[in-house]
N, CA, C and O atoms as a Tinker XYZ file with bonds, in Angstrom:
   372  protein
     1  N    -16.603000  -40.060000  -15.944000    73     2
     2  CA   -15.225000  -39.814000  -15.537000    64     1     3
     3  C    -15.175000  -39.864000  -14.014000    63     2     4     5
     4  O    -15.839000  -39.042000  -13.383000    81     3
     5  N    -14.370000  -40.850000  -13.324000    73     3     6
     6  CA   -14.397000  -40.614000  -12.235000    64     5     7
     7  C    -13.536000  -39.248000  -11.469000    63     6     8     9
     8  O    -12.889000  -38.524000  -12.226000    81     7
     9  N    -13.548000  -38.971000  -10.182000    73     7    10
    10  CA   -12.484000  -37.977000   -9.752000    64     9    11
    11  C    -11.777000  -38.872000   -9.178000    63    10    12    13
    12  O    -12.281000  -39.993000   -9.249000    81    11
    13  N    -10.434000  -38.784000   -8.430000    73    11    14
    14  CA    -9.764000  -39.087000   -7.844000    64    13    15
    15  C     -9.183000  -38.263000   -7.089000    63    14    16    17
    16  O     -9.471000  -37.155000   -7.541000    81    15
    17  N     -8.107000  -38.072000   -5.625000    73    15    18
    18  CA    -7.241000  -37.082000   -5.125000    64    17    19
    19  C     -6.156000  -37.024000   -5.176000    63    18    20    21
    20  O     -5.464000  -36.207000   -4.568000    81    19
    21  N     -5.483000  -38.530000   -6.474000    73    19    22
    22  CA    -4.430000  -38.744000   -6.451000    64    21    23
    23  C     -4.230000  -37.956000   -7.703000    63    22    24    25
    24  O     -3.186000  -37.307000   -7.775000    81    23
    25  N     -5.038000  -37.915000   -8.660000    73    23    26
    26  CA    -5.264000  -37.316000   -9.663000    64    25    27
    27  C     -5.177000  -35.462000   -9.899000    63    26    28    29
    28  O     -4.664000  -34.781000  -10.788000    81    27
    29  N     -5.970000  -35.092000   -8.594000    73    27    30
    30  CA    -6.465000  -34.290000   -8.410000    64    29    31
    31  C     -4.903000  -33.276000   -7.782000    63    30    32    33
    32  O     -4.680000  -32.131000   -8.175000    81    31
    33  N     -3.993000  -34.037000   -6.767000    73    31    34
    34  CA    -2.943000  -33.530000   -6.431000    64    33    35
    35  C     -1.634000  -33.296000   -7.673000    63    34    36    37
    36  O     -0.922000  -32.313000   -7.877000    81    35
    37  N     -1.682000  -34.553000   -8.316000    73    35    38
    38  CA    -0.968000  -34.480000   -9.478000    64    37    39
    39  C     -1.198000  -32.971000  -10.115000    63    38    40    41
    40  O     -0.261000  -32.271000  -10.500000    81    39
    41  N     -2.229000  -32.678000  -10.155000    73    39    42
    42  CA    -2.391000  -31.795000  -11.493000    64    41    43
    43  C     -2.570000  -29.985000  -10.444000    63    42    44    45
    44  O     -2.302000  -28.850000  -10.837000    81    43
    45  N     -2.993000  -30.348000   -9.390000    73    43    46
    46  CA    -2.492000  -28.991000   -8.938000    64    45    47
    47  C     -0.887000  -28.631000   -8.571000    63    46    48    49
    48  O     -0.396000  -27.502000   -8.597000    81    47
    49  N     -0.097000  -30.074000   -8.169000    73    47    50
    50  CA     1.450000  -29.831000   -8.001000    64    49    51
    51  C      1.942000  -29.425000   -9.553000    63    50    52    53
    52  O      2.726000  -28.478000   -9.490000    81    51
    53  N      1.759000  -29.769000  -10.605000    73    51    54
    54  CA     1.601000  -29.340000  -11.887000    64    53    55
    55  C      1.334000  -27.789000  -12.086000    63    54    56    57
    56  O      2.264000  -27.179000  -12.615000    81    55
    57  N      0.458000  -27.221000  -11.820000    73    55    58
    58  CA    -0.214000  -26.127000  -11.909000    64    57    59
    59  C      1.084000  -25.503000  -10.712000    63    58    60    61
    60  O      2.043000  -25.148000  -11.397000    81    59
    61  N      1.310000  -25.330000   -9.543000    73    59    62
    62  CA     2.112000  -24.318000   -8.563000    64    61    63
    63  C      3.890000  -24.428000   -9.438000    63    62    64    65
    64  O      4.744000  -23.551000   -9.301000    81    63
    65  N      4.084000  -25.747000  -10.315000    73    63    66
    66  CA     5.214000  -25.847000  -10.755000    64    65    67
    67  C      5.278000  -24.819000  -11.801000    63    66    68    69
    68  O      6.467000  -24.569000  -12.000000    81    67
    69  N      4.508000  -24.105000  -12.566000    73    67    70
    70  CA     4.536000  -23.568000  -14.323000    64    69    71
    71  C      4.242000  -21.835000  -13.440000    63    70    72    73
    72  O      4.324000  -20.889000  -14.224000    81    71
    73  N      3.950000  -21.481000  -12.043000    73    71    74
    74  CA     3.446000  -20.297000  -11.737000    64    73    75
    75  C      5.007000  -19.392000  -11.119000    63    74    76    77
    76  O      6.001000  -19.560000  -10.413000    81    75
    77  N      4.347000  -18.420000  -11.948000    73    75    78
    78  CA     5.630000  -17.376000  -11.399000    64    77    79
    79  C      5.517000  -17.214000  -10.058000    63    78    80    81
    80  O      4.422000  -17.339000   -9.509000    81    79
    81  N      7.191000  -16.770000   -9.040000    73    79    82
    82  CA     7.290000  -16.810000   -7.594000    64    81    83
    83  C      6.100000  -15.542000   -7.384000    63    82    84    85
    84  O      5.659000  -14.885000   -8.327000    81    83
    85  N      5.844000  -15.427000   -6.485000    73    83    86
    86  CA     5.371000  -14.621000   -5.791000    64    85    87
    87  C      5.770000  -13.164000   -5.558000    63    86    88    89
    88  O      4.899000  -12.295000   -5.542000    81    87
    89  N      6.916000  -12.904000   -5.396000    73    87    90
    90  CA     7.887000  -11.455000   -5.694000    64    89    91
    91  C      7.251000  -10.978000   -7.306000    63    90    92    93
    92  O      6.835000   -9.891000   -7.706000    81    91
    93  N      7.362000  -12.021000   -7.839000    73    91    94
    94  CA     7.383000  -11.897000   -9.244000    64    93    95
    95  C      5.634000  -11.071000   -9.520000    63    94    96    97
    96  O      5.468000  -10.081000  -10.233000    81    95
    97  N      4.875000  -11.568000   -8.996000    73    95    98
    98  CA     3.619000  -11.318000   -9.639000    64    97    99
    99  C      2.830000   -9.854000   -8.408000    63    98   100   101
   100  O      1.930000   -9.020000   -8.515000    81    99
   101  N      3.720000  -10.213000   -7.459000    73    99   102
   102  CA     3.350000   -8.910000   -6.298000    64   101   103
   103  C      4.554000   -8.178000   -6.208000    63   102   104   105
   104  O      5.595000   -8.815000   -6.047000    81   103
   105  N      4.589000   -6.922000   -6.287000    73   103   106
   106  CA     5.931000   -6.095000   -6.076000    64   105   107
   107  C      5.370000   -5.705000   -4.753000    63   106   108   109
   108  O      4.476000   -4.981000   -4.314000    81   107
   109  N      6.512000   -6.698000   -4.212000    73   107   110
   110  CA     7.150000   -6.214000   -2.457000    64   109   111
   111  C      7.673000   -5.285000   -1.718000    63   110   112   113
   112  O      8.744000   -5.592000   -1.196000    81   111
   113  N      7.047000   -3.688000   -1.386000    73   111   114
   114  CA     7.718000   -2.673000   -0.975000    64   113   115
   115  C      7.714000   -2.526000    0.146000    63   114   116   117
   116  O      7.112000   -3.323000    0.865000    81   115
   117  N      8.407000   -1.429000    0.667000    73   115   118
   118  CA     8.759000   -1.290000    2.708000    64   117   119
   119  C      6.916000   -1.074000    3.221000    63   118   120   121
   120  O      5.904000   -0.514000    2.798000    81   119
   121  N      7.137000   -1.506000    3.808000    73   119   122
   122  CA     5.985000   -1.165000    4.984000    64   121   123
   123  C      6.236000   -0.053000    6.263000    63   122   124   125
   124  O      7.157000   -0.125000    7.077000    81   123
   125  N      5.286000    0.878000    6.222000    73   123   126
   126  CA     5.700000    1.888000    7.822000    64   125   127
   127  C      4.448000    1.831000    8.641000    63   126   128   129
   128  O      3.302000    2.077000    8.264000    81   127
   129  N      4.965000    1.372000   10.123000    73   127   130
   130  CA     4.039000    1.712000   10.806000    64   129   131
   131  C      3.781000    2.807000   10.930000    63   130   132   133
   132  O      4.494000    3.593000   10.306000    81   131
   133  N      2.676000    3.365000   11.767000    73   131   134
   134  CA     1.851000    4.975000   11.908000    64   133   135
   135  C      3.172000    5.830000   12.055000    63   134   136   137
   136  O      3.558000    6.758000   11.345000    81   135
   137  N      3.820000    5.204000   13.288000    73   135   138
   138  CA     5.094000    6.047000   14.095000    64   137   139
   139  C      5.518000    6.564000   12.645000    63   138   140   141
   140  O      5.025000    7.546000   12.090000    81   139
   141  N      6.475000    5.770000   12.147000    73   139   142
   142  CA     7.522000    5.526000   11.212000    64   141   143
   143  C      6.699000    6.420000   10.097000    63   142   144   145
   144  O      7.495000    7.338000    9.895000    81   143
   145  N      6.003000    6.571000    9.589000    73   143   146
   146  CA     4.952000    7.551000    8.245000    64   145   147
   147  C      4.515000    8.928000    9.052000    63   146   148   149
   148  O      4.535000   10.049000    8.545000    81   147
   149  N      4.309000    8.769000    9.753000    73   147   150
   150  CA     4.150000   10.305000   10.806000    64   149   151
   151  C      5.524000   10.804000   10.820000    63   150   152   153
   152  O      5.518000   12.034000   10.841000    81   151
   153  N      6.926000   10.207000   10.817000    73   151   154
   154  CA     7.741000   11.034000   11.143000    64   153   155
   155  C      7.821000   11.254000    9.807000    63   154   156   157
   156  O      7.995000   12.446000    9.554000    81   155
   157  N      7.757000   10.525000    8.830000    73   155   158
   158  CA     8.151000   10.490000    7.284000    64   157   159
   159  C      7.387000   12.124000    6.637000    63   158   160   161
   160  O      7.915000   12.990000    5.940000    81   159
   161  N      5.943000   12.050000    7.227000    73   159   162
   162  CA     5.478000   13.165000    6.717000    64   161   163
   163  C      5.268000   14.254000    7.541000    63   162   164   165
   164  O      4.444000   15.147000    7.342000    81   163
   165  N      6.138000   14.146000    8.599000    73   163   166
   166  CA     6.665000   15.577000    9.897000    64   165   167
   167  C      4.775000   15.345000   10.150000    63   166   168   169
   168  O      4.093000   16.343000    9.919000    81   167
   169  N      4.207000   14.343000   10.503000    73   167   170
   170  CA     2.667000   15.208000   11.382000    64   169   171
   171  C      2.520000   13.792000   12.193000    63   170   172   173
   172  O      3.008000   12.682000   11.979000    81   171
   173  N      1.538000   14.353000   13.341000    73   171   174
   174  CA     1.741000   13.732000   14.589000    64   173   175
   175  C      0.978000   12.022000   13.993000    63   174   176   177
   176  O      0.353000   11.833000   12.949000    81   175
   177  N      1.249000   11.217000   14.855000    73   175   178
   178  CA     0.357000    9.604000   15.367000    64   177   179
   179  C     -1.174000   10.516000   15.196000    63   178   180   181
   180  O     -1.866000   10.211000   14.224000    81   179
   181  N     -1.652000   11.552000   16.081000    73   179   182
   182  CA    -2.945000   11.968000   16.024000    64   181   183
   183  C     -3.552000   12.193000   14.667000    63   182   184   185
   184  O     -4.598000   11.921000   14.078000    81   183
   185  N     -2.160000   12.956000   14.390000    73   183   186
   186  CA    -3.266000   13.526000   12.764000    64   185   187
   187  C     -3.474000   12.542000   11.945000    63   186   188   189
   188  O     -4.657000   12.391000   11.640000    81   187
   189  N     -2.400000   11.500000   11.278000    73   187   190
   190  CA    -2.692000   10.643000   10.915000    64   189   191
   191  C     -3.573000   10.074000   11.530000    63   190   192   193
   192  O     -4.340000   10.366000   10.612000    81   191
   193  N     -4.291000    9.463000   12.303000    73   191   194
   194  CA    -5.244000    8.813000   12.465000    64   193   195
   195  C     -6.884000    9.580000   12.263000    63   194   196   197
   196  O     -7.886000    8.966000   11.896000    81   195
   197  N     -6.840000   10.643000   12.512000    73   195   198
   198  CA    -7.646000   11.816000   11.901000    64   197   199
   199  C     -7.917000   11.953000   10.616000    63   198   200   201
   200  O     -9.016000   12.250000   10.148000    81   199
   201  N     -6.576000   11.668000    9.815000    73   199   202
   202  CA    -6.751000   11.193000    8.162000    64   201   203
   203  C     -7.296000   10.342000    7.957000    63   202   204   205
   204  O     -8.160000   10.610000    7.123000    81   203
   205  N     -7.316000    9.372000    8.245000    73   203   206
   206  CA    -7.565000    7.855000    8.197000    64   205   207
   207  C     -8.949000    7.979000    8.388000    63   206   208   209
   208  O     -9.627000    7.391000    7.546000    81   207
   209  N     -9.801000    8.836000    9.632000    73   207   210
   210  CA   -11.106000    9.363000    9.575000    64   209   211
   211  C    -11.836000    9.155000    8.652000    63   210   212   213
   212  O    -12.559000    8.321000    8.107000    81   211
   213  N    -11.128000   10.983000    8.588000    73   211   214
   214  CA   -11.309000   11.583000    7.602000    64   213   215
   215  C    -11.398000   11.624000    6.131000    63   214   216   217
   216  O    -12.029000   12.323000    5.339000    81   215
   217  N    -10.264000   10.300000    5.983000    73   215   218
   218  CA   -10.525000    9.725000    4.479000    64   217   219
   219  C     -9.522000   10.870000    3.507000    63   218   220   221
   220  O     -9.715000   10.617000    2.318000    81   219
   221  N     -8.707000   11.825000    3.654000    73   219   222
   222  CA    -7.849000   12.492000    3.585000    64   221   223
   223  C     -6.344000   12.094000    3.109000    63   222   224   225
   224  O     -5.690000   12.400000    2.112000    81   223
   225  N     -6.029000   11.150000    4.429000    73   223   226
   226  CA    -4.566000   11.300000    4.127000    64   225   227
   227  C     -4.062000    9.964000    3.258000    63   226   228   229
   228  O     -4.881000    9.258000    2.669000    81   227
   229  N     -2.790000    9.724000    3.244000    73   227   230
   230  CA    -2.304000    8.619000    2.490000    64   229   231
   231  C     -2.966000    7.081000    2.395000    63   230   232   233
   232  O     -2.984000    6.725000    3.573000    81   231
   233  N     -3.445000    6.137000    1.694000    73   231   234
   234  CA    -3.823000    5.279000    1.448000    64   233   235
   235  C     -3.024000    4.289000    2.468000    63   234   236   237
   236  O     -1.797000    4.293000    2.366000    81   235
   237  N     -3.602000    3.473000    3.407000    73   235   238
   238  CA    -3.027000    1.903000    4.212000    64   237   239
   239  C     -3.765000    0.644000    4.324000    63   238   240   241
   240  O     -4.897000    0.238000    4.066000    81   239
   241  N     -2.788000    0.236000    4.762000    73   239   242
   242  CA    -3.141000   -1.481000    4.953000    64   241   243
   243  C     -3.307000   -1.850000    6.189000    63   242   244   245
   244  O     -2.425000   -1.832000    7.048000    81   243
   245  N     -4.997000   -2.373000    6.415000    73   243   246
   246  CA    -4.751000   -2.852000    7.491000    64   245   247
   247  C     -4.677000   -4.384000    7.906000    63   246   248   249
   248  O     -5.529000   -5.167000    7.487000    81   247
   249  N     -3.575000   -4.825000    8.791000    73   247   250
   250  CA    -3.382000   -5.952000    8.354000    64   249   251
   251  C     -3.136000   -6.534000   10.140000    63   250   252   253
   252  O     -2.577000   -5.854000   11.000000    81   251
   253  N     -3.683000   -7.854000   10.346000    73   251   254
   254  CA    -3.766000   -7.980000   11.819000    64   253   255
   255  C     -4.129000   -7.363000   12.948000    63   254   256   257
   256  O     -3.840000   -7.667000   14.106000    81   255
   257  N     -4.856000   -6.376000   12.498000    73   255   258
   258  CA    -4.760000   -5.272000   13.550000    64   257   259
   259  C     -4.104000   -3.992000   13.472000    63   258   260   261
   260  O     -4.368000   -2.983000   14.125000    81   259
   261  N     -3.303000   -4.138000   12.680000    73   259   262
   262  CA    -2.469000   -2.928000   12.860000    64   261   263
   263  C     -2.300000   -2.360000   11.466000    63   262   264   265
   264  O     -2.314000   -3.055000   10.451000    81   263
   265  N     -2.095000   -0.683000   11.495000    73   263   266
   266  CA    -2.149000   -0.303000   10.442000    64   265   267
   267  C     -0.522000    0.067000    9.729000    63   266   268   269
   268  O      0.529000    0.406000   10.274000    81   267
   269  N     -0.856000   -0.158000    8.370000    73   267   270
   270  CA     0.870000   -0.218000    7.794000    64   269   271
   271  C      0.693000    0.919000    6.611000    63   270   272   273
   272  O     -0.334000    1.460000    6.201000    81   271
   273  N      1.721000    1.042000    6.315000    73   271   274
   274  CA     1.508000    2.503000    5.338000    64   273   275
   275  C      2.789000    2.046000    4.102000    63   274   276   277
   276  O      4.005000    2.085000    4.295000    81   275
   277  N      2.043000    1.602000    2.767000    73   275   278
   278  CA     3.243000    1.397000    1.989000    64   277   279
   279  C      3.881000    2.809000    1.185000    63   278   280   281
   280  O      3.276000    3.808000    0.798000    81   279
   281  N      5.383000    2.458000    1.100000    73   279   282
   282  CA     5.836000    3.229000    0.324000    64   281   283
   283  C      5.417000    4.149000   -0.642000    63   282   284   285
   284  O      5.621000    5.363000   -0.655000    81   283
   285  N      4.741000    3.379000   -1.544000    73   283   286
   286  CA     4.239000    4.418000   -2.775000    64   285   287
   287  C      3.136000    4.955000   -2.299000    63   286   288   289
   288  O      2.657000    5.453000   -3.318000    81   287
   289  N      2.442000    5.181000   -1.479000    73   287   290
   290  CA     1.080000    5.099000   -1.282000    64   289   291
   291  C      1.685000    7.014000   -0.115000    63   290   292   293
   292  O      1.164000    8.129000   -0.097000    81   291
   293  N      2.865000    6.473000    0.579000    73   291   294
   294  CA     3.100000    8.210000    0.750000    64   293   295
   295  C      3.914000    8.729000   -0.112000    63   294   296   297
   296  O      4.181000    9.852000    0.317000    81   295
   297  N      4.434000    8.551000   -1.042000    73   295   298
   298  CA     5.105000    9.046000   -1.752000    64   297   299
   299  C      3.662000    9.678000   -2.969000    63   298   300   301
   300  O      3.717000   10.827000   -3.406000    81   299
   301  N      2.839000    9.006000   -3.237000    73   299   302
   302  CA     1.889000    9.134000   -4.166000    64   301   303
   303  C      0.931000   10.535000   -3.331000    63   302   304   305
   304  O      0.553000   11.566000   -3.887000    81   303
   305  N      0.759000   10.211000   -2.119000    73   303   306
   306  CA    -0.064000   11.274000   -1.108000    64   305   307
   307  C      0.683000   12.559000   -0.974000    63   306   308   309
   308  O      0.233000   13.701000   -0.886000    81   307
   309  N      1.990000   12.110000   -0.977000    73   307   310
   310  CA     2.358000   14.180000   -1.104000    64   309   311
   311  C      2.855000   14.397000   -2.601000    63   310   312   313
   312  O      3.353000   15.521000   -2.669000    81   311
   313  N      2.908000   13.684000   -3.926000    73   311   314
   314  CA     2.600000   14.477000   -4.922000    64   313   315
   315  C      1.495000   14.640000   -5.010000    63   314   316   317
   316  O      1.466000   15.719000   -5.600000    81   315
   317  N      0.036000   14.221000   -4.780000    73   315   318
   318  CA    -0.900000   15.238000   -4.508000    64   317   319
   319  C     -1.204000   16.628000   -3.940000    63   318   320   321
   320  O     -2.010000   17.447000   -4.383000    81   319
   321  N     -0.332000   16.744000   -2.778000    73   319   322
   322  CA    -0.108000   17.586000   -1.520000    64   321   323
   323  C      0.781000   18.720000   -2.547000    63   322   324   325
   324  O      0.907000   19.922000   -2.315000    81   323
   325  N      1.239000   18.108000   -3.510000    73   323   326
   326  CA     2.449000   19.242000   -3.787000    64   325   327
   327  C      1.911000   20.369000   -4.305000    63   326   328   329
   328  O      1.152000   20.105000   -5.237000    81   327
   329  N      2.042000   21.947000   -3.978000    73   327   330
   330  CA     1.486000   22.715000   -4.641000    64   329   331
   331  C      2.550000   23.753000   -5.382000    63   330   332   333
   332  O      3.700000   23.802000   -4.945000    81   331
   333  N      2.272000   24.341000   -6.179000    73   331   334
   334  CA     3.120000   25.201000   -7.019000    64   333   335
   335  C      2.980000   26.944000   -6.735000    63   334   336   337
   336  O      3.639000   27.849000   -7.247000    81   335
   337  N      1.986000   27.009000   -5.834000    73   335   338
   338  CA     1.469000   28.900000   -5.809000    64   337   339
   339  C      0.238000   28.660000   -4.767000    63   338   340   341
   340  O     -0.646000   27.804000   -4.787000    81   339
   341  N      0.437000   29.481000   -4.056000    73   339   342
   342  CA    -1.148000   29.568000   -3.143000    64   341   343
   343  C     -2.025000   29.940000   -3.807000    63   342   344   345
   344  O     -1.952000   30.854000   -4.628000    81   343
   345  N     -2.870000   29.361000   -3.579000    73   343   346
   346  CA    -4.741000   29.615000   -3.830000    64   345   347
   347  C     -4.955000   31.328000   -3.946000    63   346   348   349
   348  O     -4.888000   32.097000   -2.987000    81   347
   349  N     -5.246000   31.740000   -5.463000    73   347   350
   350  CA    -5.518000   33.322000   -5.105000    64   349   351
   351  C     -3.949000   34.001000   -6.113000    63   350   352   353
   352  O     -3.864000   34.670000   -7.143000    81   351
   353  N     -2.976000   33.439000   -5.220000    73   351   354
   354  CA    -1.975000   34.214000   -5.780000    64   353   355
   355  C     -1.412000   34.406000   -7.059000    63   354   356   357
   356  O     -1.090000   33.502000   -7.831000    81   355
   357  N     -1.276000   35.945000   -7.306000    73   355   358
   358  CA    -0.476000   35.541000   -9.109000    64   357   359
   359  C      0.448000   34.690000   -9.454000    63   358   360   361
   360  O      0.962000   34.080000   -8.517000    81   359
   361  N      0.932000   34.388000  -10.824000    73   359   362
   362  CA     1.843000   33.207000  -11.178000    64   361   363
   363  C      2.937000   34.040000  -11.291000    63   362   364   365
   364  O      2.684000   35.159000  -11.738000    81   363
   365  N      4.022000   33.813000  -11.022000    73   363   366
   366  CA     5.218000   34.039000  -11.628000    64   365   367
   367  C      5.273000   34.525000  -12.810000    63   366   368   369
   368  O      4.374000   34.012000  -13.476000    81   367
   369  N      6.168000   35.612000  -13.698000    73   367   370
   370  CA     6.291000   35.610000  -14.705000    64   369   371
   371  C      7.202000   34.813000  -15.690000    63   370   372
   372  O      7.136000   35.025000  -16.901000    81   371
């Protein structure tokens, strides 16, 4: 069988034609820089980056250089954070 690239283009323009868009197969949410997620979760540029250390705080992306913080990823980090009663203390009746 020989190859060809005329062949070879045919059948990958084929293949990108039958594939779902891109939105479709990646769900596209907001992005926050440090600033913008530090104010989101009231704590400084410092601490966050201290998390990030530390391995602690909300899950990011780093992308070009710079770090991005998606949506679910702080929303997911303070229902962890969420607590119901201090450590020690009785429950409610």
């Amino acid at each position: 069988m020989e190859f060809s690239l005329s062949t070879c283009g045919i059948c990958y323009a084929a293949s990108l034609k039958n594939r779902a868009p891109l939105g479709a197969i990646v769900q596209l949410e907001e992005l926050y820089t440090t600033v913008e997620a530090a104010a989101l979760l009231r704590a400084s540029v410092q601490t966050l980056a201290r998390w990030r250390g530390d391995g602690t705080g909300p899950a990011y992306v780093k992308r070009a250089g710079r770090i991005l913080y998606r949506e679910s990823d702080i929303a997911q980090y303070l229902a962890k954070a969420t607590r119901t009663k201090t450590r020690g203390a009785a429950e409610a009746p």
